[in-house]
C-alpha positions in Angstrom: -33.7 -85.5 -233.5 -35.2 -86.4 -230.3 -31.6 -86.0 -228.4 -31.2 -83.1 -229.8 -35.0 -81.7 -228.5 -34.2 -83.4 -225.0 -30.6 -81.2 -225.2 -31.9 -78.3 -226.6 -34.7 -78.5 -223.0 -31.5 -79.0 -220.9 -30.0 -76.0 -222.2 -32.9 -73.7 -221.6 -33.4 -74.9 -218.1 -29.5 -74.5 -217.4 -29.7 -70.8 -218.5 -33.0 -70.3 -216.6 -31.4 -71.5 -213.6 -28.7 -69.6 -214.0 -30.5 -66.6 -214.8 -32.6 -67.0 -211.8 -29.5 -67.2 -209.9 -28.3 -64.3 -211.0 -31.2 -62.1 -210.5 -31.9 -64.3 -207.8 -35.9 -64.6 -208.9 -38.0 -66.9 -207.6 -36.9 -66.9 -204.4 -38.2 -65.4 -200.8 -36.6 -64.7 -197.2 -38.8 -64.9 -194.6 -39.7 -61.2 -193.1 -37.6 -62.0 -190.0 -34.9 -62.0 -192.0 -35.7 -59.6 -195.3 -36.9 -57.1 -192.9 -34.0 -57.8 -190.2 -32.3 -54.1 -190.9 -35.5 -52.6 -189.5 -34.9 -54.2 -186.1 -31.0 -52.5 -186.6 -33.0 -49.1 -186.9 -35.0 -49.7 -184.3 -32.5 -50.5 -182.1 -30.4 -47.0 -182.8 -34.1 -45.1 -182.8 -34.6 -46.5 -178.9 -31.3 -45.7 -177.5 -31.8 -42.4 -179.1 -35.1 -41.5 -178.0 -34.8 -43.4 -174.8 -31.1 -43.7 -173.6 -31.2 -45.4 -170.6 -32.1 -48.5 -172.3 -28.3 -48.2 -173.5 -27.1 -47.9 -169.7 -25.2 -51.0 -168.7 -25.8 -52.3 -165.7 -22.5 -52.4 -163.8 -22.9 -55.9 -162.4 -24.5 -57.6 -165.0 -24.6 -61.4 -164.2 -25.4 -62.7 -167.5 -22.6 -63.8 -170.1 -24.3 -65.6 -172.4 -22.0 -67.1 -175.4 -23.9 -67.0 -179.0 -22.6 -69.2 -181.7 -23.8 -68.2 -184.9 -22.9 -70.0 -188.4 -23.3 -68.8 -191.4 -26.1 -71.7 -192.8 -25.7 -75.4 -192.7 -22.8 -77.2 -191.6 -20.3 -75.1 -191.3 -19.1 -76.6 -187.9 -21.5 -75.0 -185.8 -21.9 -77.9 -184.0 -18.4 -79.2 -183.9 -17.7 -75.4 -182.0 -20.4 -76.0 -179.8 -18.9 -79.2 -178.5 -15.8 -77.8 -178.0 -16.8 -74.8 -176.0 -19.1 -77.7 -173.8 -15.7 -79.4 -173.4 -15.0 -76.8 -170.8 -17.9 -77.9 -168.5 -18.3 -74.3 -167.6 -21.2 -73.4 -170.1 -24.1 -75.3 -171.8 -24.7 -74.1 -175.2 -28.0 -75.2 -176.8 -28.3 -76.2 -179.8 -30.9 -74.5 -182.0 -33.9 -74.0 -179.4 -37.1 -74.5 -180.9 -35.4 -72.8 -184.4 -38.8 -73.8 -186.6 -40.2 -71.6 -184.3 -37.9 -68.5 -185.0 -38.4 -67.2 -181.6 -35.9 -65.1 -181.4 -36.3 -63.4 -184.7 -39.5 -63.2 -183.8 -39.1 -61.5 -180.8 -36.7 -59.1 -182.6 -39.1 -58.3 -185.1 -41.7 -57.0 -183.2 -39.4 -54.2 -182.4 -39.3 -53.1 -185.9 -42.0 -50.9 -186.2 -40.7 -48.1 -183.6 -38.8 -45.0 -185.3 -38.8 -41.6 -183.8 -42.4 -40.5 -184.2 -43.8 -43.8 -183.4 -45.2 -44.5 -180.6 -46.0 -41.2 -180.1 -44.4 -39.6 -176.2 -48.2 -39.0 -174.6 -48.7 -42.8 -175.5 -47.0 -43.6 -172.0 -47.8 -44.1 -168.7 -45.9 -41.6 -167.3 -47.5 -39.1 -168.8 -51.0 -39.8 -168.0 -51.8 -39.6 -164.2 -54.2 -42.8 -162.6 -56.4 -40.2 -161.3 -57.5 -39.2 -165.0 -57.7 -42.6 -166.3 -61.9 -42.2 -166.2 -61.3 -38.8 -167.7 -59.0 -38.8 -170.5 -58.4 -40.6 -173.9 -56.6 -43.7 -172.6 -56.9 -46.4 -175.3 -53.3 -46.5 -176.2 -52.1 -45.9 -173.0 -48.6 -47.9 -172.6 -45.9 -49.1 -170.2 -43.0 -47.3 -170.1 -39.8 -48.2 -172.5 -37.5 -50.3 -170.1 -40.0 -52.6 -169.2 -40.8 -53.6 -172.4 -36.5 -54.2 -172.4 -36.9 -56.1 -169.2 -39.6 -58.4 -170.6 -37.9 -59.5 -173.7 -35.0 -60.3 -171.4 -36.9 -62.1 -169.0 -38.6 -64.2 -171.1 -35.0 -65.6 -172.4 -34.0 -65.6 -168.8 -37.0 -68.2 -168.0 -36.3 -70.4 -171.0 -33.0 -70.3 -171.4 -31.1 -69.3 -168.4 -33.3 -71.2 -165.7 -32.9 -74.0 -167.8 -29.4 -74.3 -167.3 -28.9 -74.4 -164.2 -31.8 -76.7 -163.7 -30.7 -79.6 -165.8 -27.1 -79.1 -165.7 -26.3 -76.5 -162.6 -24.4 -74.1 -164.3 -24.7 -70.8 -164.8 -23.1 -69.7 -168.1 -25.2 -70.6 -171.1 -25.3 -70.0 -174.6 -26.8 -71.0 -177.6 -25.8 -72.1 -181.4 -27.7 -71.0 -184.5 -27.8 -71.4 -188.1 -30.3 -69.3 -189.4 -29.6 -65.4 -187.5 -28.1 -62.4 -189.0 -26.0 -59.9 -187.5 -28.8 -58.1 -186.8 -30.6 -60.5 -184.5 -26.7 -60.5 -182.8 -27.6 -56.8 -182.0 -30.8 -57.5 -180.6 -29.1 -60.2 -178.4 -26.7 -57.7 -177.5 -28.8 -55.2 -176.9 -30.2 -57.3 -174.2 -27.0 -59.4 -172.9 -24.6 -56.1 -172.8 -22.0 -59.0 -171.4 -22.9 -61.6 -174.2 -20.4 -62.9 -176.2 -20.0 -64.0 -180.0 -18.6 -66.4 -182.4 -19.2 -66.6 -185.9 -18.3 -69.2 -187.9 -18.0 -69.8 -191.9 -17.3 -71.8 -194.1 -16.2 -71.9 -198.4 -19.8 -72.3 -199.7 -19.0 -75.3 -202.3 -17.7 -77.0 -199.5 -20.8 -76.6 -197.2 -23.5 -77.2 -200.0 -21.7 -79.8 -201.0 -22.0 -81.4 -197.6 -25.3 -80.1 -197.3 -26.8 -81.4 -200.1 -29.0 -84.8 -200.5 -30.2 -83.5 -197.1 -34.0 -83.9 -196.9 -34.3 -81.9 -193.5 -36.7 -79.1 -193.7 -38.0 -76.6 -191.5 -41.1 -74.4 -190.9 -38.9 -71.4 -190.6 -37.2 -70.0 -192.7 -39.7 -71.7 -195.0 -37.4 -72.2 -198.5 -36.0 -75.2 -199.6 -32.8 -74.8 -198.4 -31.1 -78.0 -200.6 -31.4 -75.5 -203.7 -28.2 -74.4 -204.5 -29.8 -70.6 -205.0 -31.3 -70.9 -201.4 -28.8 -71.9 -200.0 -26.3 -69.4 -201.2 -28.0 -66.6 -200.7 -29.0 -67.7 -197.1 -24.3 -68.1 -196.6 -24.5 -64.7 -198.4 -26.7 -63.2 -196.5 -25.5 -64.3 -192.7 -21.8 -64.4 -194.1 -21.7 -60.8 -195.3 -23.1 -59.3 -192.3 -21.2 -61.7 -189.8 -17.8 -60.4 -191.2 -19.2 -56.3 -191.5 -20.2 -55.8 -187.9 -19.1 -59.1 -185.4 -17.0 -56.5 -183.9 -19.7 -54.0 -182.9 -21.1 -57.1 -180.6 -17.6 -58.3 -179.3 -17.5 -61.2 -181.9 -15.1 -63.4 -182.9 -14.5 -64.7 -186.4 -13.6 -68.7 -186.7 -12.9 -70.0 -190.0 -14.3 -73.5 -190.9 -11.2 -75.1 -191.9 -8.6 -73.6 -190.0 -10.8 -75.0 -186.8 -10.5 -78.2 -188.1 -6.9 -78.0 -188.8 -5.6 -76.6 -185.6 -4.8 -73.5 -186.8 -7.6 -70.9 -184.0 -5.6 -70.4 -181.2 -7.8 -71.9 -178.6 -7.0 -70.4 -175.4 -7.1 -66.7 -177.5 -11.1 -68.0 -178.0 -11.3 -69.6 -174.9 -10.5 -66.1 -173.3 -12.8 -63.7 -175.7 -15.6 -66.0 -174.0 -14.3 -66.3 -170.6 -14.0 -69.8 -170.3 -10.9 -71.7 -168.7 -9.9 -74.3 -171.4 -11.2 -76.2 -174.4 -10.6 -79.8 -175.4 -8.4 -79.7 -178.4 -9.4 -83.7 -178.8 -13.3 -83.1 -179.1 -11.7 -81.8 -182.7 -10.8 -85.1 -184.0 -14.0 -86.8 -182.7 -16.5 -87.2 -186.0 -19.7 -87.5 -184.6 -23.1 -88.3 -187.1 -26.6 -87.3 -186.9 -28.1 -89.9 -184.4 -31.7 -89.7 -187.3 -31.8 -93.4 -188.8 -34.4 -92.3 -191.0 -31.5 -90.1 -193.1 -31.1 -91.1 -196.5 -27.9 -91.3 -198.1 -26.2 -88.0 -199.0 -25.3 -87.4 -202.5 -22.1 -85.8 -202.2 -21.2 -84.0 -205.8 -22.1 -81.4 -207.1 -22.9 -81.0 -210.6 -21.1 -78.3 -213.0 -24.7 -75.9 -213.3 -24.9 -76.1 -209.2 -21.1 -75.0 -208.9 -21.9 -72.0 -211.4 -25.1 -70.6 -209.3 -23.3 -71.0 -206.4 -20.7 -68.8 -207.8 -22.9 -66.4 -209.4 -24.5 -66.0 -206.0 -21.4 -66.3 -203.7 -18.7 -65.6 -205.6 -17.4 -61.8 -204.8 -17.3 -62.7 -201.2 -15.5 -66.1 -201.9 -12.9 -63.6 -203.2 -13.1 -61.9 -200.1 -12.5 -64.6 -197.8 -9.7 -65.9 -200.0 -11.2 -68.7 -201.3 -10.7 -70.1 -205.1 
């Protein structure tokens, strides 16, 4: 009687899970990245209203390289270490990604549209010698510079940076946890940048994934539950592989990396580098934490299901079974 209680408990906690997963309840993005497409709209609303923040500059000196995987490992890292193997370009790793700094920075864009903020709000509209005269409490800088300071302020920390610890000037950076639509904003400010998504089959990755006991301020969810983590591949993955060409991206497939099956010079190329080490590919390389308990490695039959429940149509897509 009392097995049958303890599997009649199991049951309803099986179907609860999968319910949640496929309503996908009890679970929260962050506003950087639930209210990412407002950044998007921005975006098209500024070049619209203002279009010479569109003009590229003809001499551009920047070409930054942005690696951008769809959620934990999915050989993010292993791509980053074989783009370094040029040592032409210094890709960081994750900057200060607790802090969502630059989904931050995006974000703040999200509240222009076309009536907002209104034209008489800027400066050049309002002459210095009526400043004592006139309703000036929202008076504001003109468009580009706020353009030039979001730039600037990656230029300091990231591009300085590179040439002062490693004199180089070509930089990059790898992340994890960015949409397309943060790829846009980077794009928006790098016209020259360059972009290489990477995926990989979602059992695959959670399975790898999961045991981990790494967490992170930002995005906030517990990303070693199977429904947070699926919708987070979902979510990057799906917008990776409907717009990584409108930013000059490039699509890398987990698995055909590590089988030799990109053509390396062809990416080497898209992100103006000379050559890539095809060895750093066969180098396995751990997490140097100690602290790191031991992964558990399988998955169990209700995980598998919410991951398919979640992930499944565009596991169809990509051709996975």
């Amino acid at each position: 009687m009392q097995n049958r209680s303890l599997f009649a408990r199991i049951g309803r906690r099986a179907r609860q899970a999968l319910t949640e997963a496929y309503t996908h309840r009890s679970f929260t993005f962050p506003p950087e990245l639930k209210d990412a497409k407002s950044v998007d709209l921005a975006l098209d609303e500024m070049q619209e209203r203002w279009s010479a923040l569109s003009a590229v500059p003809d001499q551009d000196p920047e070409r930054p390289v942005f690696i951008f995987s769809a959620g934990w490992r999915s050989g993010s890292t292993l791509l980053q270490r074989l783009i370094c193997s040029s040592g032409e370009i210094v890709i960081w790793g994750e900057p200060l990604g607790d802090a969502a700094v630059i989904p931050r920075l995006a974000s703040s864009l999200s509240v222009l549209s076309s009536g907002w903020p209104p034209e008489e709000y800027f400066s050049d509209h309002v002459a210095l010698e009526s400043f004592s005269s006139s309703w000036i409490a929202n008076v504001t800088p003109q468009m580009q510079y706020l353009r030039q300071a979001h730039r600037a302020f990656l230029d300091a920390w990231l591009v300085e940076s590179a040439k002062g610890a490693y004199g180089l000037s070509r930089w990059g950076l790898k992340e994890v946890r960015l949409t397309i639509e943060h790829a846009r904003y980077l794009k928006w400010l790098y016209p020259n940048a360059r972009f290489v998504f990477i995926y990989r089959n979602l059992p695959d990755a959670y399975r790898s994934w999961r045991g981990n006991t790494w967490s992170s301020a930002w995005p906030g969810y517990f990303s070693w539950s199977p429904i947070a983590y699926a919708r987070h591949w979902k979510l990057l993955l799906s917008g990776y592989l409907d717009g990584y060409r409108d930013v000059d991206g490039y699509l890398v497939k987990y698995e055909d990396l590590i089988q030799g099956k990109i053509d390396l010079e062809e990416l080497a190329q898209h992100i103006g580098i000379s050559r890539m080490d095809p060895g750093v590919l066969k180098k396995k390389i751990a997490t140097p934490d100690k602290k790191r308990k031991k992964q558990i490695r399988w998955v169990t039959p209700l995980e598998s299901a919410v991951l398919w429940m979640i992930g499944g149509k565009l596991q169809k897509r990509l051709g996975y079974r």
